[in-house]
C-alpha positions in Angstrom: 0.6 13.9 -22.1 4.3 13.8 -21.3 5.8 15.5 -24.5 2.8 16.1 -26.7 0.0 18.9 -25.3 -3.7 18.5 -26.3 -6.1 22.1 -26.3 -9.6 21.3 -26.7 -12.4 23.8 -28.8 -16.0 22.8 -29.3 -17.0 24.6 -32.6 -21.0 26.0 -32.8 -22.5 22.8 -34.4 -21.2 20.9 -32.1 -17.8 19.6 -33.1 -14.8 18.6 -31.3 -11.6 20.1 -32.5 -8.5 18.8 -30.4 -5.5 20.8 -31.6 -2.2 18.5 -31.0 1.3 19.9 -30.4 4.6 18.2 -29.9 5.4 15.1 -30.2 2.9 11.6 -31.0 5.0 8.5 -30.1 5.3 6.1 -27.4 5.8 8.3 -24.5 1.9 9.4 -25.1 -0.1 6.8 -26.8 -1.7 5.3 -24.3 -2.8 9.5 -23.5 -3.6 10.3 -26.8 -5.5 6.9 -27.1 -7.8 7.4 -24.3 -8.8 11.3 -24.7 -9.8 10.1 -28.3 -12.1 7.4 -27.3 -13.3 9.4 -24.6 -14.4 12.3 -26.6 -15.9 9.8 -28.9 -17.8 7.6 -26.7 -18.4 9.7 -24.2 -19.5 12.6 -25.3 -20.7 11.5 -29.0 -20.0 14.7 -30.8 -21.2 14.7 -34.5 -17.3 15.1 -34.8 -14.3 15.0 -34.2 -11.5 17.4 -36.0 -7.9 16.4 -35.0 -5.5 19.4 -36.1 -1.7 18.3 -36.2 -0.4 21.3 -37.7 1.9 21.5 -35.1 2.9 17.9 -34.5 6.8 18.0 -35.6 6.9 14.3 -35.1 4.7 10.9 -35.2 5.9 7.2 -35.2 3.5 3.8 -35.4 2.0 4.5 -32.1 1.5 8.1 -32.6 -0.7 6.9 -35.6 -2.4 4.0 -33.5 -3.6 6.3 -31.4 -4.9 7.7 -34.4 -6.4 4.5 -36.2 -8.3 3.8 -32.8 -9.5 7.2 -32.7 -11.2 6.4 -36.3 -12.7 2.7 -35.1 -13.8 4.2 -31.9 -15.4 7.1 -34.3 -17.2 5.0 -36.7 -18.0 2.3 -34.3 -19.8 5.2 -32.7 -21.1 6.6 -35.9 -18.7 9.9 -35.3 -17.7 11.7 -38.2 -13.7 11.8 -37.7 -11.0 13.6 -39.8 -7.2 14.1 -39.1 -6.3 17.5 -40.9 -3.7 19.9 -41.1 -0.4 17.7 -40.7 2.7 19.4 -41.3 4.8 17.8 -44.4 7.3 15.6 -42.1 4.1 13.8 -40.6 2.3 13.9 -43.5 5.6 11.7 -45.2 5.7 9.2 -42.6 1.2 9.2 -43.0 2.0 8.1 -46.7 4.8 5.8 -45.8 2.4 4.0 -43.5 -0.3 3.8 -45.7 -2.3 5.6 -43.6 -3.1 9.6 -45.1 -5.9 8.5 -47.2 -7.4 7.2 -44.7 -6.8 9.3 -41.8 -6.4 12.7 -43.8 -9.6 13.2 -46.0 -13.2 14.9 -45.6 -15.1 13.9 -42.8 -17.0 10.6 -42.8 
């Protein structure tokens, strides 16, 4: 990804934590997209965590990426949860609509 770096950790039971840093927007959606559904339909984790506490910034495709990264999950029966957004991308999650859904336990 151009100007957003993904790190990769695969906890003891199993799950799949990618840690995001940098910025989510145009420049790497189509990235962001495909190591998402890759890791979910690929490898079938019993999860996958995405950490953005160290995304400073996130516009509508940033957070496409991330509502495909939920369909691909439950299509796939994946338990998926978006945690640890700082407050800037948590603002623009609740002005989208989008932090209940994204942001809450794991399904």
């Amino acid at each position: 990804m151009a100007r957003a770096v993904v790190s990769r950790r695969l906890l003891e039971d199993g799950t799949v934590v990618l840690d995001l840093r940098g910025e989510l927007d145009v420049a790497v959606n189509d990235a962001l997209r495909d190591v998402l559904e890759q890791t979910i339909q690929v490898e079938r984790p019993p999860m996958v965590m995405v950490n953005m506490r160290h995304v400073t910034f996130v516009d509508s495709t940033g957070m496409g990426a991330l509502v495909a990264g939920l369909k691909a999950a439950r299509d796939q029966q994946v338990r998926f949860s978006v945690q640890g957004v700082a407050p800037f991308v948590e603002k623009q999650l609740r002005i989208a609509g989008l932090y209940e859904t994204l942001v809450s336990p794991p399904r």
